[in-house]
VEXKOLMAR-318825 format. One record per residue (C-alpha): residue number from 1; residue in one letter; x, z, y. Coordinates in Angstrom, 3 decimals. Layout:
BEGIN
<NUM; 'a'; <X; Z; Y>>
...
END
This chain:
BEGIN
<1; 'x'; <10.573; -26.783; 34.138>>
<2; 'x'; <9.524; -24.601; 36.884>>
<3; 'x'; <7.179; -21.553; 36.161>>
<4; 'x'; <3.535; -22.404; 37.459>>
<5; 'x'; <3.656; -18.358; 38.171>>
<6; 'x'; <4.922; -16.322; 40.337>>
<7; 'x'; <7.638; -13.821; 39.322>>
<8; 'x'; <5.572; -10.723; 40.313>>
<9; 'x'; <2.878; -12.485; 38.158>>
<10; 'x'; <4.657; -12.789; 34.811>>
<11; 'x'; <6.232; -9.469; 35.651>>
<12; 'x'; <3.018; -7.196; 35.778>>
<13; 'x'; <1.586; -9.592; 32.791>>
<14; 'x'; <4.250; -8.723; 30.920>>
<15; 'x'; <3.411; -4.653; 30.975>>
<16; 'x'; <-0.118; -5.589; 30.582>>
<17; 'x'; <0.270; -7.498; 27.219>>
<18; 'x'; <2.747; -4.883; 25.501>>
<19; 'x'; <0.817; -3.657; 22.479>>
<20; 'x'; <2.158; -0.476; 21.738>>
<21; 'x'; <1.986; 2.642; 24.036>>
<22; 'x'; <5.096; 3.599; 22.228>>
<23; 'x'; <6.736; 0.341; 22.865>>
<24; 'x'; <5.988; 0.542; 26.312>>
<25; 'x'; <7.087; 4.201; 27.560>>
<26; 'x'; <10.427; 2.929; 25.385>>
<27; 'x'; <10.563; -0.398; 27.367>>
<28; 'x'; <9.937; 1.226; 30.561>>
<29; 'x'; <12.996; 4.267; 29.966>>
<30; 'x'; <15.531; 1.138; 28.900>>
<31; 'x'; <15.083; -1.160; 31.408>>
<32; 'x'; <15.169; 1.553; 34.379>>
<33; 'x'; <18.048; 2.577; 32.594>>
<34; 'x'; <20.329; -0.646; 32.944>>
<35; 'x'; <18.085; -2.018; 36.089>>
<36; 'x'; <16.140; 0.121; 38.004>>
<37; 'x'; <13.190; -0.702; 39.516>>
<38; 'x'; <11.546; -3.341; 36.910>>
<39; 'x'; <10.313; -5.506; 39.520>>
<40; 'x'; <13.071; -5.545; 42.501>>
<41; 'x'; <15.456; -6.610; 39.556>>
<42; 'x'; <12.929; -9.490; 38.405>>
<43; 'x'; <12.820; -10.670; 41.834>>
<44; 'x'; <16.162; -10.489; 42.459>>
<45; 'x'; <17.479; -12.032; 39.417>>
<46; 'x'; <15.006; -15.476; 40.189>>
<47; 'x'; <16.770; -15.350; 43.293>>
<48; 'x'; <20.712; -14.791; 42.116>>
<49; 'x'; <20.647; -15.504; 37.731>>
<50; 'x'; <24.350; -14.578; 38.468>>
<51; 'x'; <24.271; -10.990; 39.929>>
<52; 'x'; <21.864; -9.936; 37.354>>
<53; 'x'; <23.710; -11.165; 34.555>>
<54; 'x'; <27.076; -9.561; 36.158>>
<55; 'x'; <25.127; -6.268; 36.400>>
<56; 'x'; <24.382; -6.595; 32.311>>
<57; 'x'; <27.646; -6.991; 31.824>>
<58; 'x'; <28.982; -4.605; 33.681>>
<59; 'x'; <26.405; -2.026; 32.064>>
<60; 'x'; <27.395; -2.800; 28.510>>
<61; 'x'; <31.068; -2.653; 29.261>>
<62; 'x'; <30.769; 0.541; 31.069>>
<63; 'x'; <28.365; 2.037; 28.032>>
<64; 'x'; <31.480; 0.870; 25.191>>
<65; 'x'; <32.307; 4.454; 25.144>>
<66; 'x'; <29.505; 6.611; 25.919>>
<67; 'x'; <26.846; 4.706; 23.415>>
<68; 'x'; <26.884; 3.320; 19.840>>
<69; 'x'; <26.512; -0.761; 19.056>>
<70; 'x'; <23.014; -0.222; 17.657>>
<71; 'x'; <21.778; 1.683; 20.896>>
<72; 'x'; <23.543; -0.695; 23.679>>
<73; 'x'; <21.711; -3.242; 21.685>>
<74; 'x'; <18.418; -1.768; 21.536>>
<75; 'x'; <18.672; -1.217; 25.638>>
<76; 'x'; <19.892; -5.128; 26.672>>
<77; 'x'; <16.765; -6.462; 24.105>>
<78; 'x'; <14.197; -4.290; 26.286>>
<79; 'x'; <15.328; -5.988; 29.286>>
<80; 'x'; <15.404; -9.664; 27.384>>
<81; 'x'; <12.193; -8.886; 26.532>>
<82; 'x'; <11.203; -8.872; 30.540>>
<83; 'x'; <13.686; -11.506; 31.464>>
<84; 'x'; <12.774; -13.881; 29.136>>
<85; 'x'; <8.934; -13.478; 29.742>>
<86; 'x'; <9.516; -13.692; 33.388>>
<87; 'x'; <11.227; -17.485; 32.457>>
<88; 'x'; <14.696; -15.769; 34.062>>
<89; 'x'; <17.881; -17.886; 33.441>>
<90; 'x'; <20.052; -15.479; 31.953>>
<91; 'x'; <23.408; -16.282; 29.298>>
<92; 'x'; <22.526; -13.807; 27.021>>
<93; 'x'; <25.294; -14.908; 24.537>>
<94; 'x'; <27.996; -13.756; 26.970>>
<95; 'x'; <26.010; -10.587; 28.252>>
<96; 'x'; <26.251; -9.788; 24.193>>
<97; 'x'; <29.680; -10.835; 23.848>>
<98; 'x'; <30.709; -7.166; 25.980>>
<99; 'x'; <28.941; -4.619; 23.266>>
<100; 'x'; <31.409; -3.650; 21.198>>
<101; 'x'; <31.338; -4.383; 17.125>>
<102; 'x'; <29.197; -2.387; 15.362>>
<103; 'x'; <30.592; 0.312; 13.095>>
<104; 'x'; <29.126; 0.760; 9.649>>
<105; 'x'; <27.690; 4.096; 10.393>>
<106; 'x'; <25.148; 4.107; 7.881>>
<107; 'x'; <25.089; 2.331; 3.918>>
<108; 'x'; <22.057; 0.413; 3.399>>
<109; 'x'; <20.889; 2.509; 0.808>>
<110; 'x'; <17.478; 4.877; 0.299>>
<111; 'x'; <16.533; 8.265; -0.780>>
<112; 'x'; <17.050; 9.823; -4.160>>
<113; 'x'; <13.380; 11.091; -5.760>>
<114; 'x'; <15.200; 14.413; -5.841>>
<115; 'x'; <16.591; 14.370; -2.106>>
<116; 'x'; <12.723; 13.266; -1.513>>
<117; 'x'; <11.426; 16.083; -3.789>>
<118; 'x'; <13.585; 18.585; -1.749>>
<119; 'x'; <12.400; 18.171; 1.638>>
<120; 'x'; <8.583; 17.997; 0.983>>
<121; 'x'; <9.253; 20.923; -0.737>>
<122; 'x'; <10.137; 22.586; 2.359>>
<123; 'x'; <7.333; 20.558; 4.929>>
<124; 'x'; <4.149; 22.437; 6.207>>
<125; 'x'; <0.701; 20.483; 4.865>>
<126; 'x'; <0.605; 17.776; 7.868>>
<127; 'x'; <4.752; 16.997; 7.457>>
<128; 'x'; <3.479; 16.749; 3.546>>
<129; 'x'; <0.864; 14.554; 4.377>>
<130; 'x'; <3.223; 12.166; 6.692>>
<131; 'x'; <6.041; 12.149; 3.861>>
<132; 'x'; <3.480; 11.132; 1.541>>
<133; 'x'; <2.022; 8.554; 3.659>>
<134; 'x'; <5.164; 6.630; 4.543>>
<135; 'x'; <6.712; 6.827; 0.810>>
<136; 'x'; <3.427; 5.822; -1.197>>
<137; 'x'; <2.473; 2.987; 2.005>>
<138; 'x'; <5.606; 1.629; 3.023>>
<139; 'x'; <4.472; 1.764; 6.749>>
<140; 'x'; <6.855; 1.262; 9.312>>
<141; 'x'; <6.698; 4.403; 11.905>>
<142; 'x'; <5.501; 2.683; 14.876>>
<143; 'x'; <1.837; 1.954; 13.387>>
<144; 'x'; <1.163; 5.426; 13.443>>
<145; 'x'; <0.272; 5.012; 16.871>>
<146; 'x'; <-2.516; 2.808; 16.041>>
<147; 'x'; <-3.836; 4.716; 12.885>>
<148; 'x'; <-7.038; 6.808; 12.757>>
<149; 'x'; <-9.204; 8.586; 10.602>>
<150; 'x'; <-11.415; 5.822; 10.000>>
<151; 'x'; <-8.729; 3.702; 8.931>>
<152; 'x'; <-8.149; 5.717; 5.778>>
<153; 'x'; <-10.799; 4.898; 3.204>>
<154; 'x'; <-10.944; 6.318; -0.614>>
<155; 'x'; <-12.091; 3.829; -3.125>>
<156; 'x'; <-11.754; 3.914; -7.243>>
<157; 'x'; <-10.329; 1.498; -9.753>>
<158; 'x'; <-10.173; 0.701; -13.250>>
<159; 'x'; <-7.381; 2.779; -12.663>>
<160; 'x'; <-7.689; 5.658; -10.715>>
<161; 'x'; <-8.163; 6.633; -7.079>>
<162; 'x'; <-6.408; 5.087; -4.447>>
<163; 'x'; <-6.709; 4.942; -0.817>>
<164; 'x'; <-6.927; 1.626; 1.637>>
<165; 'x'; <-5.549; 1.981; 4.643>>
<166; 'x'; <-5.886; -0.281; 7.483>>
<167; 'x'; <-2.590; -1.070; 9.334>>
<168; 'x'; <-2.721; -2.410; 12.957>>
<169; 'x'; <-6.391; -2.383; 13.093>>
<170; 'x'; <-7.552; -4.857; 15.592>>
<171; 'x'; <-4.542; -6.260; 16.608>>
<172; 'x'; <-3.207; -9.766; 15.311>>
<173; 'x'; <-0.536; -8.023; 13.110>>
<174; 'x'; <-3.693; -6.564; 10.915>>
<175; 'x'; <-2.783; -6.249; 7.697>>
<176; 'x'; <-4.170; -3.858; 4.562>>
<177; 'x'; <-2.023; -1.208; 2.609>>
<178; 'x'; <-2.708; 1.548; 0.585>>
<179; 'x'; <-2.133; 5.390; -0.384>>
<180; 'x'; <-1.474; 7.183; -3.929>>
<181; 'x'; <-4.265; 9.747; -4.726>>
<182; 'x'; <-1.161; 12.008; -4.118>>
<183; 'x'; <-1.528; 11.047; -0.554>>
<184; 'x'; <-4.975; 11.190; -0.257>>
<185; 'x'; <-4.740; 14.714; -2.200>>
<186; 'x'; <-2.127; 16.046; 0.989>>
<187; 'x'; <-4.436; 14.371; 3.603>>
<188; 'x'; <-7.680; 16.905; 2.536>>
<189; 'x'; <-5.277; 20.118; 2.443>>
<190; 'x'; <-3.955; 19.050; 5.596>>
<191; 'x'; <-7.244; 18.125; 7.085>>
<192; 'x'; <-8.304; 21.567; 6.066>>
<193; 'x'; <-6.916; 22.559; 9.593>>
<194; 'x'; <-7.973; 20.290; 12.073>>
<195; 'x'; <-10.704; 20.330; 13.866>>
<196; 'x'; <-11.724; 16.652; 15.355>>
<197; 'x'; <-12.383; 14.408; 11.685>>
<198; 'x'; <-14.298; 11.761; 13.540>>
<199; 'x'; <-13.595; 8.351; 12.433>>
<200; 'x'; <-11.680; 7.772; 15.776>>
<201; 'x'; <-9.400; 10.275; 16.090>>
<202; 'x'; <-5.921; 10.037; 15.005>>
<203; 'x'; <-4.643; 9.939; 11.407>>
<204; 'x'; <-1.967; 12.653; 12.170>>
<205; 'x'; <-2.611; 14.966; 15.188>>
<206; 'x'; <-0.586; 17.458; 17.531>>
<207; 'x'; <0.575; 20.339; 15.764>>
<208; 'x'; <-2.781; 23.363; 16.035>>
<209; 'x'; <-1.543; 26.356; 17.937>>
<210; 'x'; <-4.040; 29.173; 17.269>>
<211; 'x'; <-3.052; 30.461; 21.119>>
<212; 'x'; <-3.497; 27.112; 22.903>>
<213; 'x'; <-5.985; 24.677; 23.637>>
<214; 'x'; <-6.949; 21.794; 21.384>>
<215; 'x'; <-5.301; 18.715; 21.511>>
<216; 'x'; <-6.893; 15.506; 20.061>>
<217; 'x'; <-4.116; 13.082; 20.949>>
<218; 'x'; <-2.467; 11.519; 18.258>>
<219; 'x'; <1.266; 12.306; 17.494>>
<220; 'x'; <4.068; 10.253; 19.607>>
<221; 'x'; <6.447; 8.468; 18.077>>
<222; 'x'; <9.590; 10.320; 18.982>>
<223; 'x'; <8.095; 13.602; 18.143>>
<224; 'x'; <7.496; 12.504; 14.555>>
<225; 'x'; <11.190; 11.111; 14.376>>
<226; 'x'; <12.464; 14.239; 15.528>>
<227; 'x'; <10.115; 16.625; 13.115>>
<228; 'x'; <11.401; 14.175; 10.194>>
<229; 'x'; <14.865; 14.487; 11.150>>
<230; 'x'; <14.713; 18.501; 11.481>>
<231; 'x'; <13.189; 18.103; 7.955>>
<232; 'x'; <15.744; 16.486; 6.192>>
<233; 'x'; <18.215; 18.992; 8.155>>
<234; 'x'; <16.498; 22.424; 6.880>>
<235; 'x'; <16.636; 21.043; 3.210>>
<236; 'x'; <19.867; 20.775; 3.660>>
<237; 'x'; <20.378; 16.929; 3.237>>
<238; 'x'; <22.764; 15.362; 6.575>>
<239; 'x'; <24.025; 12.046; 5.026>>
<240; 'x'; <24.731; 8.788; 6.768>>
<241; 'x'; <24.050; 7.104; 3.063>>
<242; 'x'; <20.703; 6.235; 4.810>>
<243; 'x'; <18.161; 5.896; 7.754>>
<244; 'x'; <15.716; 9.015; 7.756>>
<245; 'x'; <12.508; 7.448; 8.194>>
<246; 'x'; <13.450; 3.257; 7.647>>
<247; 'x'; <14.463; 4.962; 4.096>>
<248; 'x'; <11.314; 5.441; 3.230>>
<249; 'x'; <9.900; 1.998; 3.725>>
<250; 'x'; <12.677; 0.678; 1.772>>
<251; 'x'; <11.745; 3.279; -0.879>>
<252; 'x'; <8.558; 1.932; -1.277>>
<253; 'x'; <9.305; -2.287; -1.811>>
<254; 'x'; <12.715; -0.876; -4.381>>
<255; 'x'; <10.719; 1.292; -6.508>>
<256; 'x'; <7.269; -1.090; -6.475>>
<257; 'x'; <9.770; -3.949; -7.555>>
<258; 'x'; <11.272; -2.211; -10.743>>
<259; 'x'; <7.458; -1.878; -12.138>>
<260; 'x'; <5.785; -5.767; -12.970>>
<261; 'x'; <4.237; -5.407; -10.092>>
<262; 'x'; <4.472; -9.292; -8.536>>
<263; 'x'; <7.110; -9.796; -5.516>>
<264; 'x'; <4.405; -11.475; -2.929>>
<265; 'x'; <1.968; -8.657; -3.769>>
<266; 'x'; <4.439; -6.183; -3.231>>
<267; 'x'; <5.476; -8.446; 0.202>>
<268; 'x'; <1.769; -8.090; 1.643>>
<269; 'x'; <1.428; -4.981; 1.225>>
<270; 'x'; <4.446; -4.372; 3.643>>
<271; 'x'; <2.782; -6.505; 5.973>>
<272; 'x'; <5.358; -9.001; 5.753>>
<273; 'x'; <4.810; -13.287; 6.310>>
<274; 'x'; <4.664; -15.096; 2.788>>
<275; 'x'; <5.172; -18.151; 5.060>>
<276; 'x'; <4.024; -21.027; 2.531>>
<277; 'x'; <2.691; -18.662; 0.073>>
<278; 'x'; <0.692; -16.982; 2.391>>
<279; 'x'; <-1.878; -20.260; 2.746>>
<280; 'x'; <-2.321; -20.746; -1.113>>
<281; 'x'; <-1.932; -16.995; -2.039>>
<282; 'x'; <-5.260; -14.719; -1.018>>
<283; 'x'; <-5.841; -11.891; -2.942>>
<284; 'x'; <-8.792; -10.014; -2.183>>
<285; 'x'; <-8.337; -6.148; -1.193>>
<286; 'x'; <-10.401; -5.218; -4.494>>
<287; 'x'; <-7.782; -7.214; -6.691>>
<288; 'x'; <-4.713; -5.989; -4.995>>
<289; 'x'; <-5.975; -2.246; -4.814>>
<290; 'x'; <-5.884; -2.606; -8.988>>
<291; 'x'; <-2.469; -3.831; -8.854>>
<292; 'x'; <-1.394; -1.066; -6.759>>
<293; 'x'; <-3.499; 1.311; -8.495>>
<294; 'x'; <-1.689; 0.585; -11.664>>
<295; 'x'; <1.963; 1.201; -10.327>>
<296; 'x'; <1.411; 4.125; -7.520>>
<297; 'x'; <2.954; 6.758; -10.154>>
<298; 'x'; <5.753; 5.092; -9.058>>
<299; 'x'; <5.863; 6.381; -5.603>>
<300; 'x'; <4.609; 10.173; -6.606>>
<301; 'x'; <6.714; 12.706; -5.281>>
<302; 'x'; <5.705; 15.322; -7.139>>
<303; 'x'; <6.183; 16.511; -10.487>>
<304; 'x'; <2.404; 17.558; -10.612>>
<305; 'x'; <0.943; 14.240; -9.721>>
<306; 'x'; <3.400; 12.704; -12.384>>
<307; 'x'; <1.835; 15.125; -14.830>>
<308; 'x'; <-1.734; 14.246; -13.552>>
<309; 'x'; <-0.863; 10.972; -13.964>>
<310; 'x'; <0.307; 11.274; -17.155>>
<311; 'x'; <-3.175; 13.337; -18.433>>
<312; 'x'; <-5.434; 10.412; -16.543>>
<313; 'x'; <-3.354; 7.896; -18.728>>
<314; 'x'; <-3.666; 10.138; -21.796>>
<315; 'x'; <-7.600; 10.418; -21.291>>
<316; 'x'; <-7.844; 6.683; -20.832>>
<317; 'x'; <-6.309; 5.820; -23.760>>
<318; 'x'; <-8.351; 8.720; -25.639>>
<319; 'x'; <-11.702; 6.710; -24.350>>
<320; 'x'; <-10.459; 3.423; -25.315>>
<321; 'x'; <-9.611; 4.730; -28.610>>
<322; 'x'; <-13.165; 5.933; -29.090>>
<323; 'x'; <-14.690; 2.992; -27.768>>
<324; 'x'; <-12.816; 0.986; -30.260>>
<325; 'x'; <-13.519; 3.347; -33.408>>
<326; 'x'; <-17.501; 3.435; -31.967>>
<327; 'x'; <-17.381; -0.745; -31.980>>
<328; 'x'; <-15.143; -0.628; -35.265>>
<329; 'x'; <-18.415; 1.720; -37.023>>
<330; 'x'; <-20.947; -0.167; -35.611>>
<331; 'x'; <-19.259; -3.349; -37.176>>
<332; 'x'; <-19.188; -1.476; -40.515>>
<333; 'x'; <-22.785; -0.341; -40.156>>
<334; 'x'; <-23.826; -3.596; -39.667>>
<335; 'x'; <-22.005; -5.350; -42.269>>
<336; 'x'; <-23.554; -2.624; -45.246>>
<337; 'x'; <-27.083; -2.992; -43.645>>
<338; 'x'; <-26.410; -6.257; -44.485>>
<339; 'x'; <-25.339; -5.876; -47.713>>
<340; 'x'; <-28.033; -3.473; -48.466>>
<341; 'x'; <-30.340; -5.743; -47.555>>
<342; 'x'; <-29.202; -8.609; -50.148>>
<343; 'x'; <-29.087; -5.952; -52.873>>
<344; 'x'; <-32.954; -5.304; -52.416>>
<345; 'x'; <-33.469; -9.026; -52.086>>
<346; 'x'; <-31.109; -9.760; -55.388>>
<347; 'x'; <-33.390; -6.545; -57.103>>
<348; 'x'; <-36.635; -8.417; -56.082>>
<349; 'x'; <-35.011; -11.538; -57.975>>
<350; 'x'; <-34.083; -9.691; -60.971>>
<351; 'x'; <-37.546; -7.614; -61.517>>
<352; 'x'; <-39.446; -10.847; -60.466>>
<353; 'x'; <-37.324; -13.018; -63.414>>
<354; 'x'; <-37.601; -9.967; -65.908>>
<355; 'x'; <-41.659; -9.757; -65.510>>
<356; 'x'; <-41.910; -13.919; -65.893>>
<357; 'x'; <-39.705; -13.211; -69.480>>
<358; 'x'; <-42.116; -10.504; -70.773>>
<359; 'x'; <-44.729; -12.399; -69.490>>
<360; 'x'; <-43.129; -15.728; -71.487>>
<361; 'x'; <-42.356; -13.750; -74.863>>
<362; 'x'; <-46.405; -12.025; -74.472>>
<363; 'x'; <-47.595; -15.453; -74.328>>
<364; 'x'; <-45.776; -17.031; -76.889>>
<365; 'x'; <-47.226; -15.118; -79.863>>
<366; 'x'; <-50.118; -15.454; -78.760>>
<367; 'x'; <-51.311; -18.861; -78.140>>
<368; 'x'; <-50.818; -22.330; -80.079>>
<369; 'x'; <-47.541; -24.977; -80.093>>
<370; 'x'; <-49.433; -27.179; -77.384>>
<371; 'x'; <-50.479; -24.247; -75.273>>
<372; 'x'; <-47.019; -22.888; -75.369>>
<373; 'x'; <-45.553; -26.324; -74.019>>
<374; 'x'; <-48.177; -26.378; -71.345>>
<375; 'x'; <-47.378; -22.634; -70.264>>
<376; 'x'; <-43.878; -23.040; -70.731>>
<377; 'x'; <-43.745; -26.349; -67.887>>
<378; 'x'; <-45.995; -24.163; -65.750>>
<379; 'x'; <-43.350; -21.667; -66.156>>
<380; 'x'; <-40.487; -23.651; -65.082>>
<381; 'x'; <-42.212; -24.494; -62.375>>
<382; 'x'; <-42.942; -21.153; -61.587>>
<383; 'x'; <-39.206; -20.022; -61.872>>
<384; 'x'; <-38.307; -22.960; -59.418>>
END
């Protein structure tokens, strides 16, 4: 069916409704790359489907040698992005068909707590606090563009200190997370050097240069990949076991899953659909931040906040411990109050009986048969 819009329409819709700054700058390098000018290739393409598709052909077989499968890829799906929201008839299945196989460059594996353990060891207090953030939240890198101060929020549980953190905020992908007190613990030392802590500015900031001007902008996206990547290179750890950052989110759901944490808790968290589950199953954020509360020593990185952990345990225990022994004494208090009480009552019995006997045996010698009788029926009833 024929578009009711124009091409030049859809095409400037389609940079006004991309979420992301990130995504966008990244869209807009790709798809000059293969096309050029965004909209002269739009309009030309409604015009001839079969030139443009030639020309992302011709790209990806030209790019066989120069660029990997996973970054040919990630260039054609910028421009599907446009073509397909501009309603552009394009065989994508044969434009595909010319990017070479993919070579199994990396193992879909993750992160040893040790390998972890070594490069924080080596990371400056805001590359501490970013380490921290994506191993104990399992958040994928691009919603640190949308995270801010504000978004962060402390709150206790039964089981310690946690931190909520609001993922996406405002956007339809909104979803809640949280932060081990480890995390929260890097984000005040790191905070210790910045200067803007409004609730609006961004979660992790430009790097402070004492010699240059302040910069309240938020961190891009690429300059945190690269700071990551030079981290894992000065602790000495180049492997192609595993994805430097993607790692860490896959950190996160392997090491929540070996604790009894449930599978659909662990699933929200990551901000991923339950699909059928997700209709019937609504935690509320207090509930869920005492699940994760209970498990986060299982994302700690390091050794101290194990130990910590270990000593908050130790004292909870020590307080339930003396809670029960204070209930178990209080039980046993009452119970010989008790007891004490039906003693007195059964020594009120005892003196009462023995004075009615010496009061029976006074009487007896001293007053006739028929008096005796007569005392001794008032008696009984007396004893009844």
């Amino acid at each position: 069916m024929e578009s009711q819009y124009s091409v030049e329409e859809l095409h400037d819709e389609f940079w006004k409704v991309s979420r992301s700054p990130y995504t966008l700058r990244d869209y807009k390098t790709k798809i000059s790359r293969i096309a050029g000018d965004s909209l002269v290739f739009v309009l030309k393409a409604r015009e001839n489907p079969k030139w443009a598709q030639e020309l992302l052909m011709k790209w990806a077989i030209d790019h066989r040698t120069q660029m990997r499968h996973r970054s040919i890829i990630s260039n054609l799906v910028a421009v599907k992005a446009l073509t397909d929201y501009c309603d552009l008839t394009i065989n994508w299945k044969r434009v595909y068909n010319m990017v070479p196989r993919a070579n199994l460059v990396f193992r879909d594996s993750i992160p040893t707590l040790d390998q972890i353990r070594q490069v924080y060891s080596i990371m400056n207090r805001r590359m501490k606090f970013v380490f921290s953030l994506f191993v104990s939240s399992g958040i994928r890198i691009g919603a640190v563009a949308y995270l801010h101060l504000g978004d962060l929020k402390e709150i206790e549980t039964r089981y310690g200190t946690v931190g909520r953190l609001t993922v996406y905020h405002g956007e339809p992908e909104q979803y809640y997370t949280f932060v081990s007190d480890e995390c929260l613990s890097d984000l005040k030392t790191y905070l210790v050097e910045r200067r803007d802590l409004s609730s609006d500015s961004p979660l992790i900031a430009h790097e402070v240069y004492p010699d240059r001007p302040y910069d309240p902008k938020g961190i891009s996206i690429l300059t945190l990949k690269h700071l990551i990547a030079g981290s894992w290179r000065r602790a000495g750890i180049v492997t192609r076991d595993f994805k430097q950052v993607h790692s860490l989110r896959k950190y996160f759901k392997t090491h929540l899953e070996a604790t009894e944490m449930k599978s659909l808790y662990i699933e929200l968290l990551m901000g991923h659909s339950i699909k059928l589950d997700g209709h019937y199953l609504k935690p509320t954020p207090e509930h869920l931040a005492e699940e994760y509360a209970k498990y986060q020593s299982a994302l700690y990185i390091s050794k101290e906040a194990l130990l910590n952990q270990a000593l908050e345990e130790e004292k909870r225990e020590n307080s339930s411990l003396i809670l029960n022994v204070e209930a178990q004494f209080i039980v046993e208090r009452d119970k010989r109050i008790e007891a004490e009480k039906k003693f007195s009552e059964m020594q009120k019995s005892l003196a009462r009986l023995s004075r009615i006997d010496a009061l029976e045996r006074c009487l007896k010698k001293a007053i006739s048969d028929s008096e005796k009788e007569q005392i001794s029926n008032e008696l009984d009833k007396l004893a009844e």
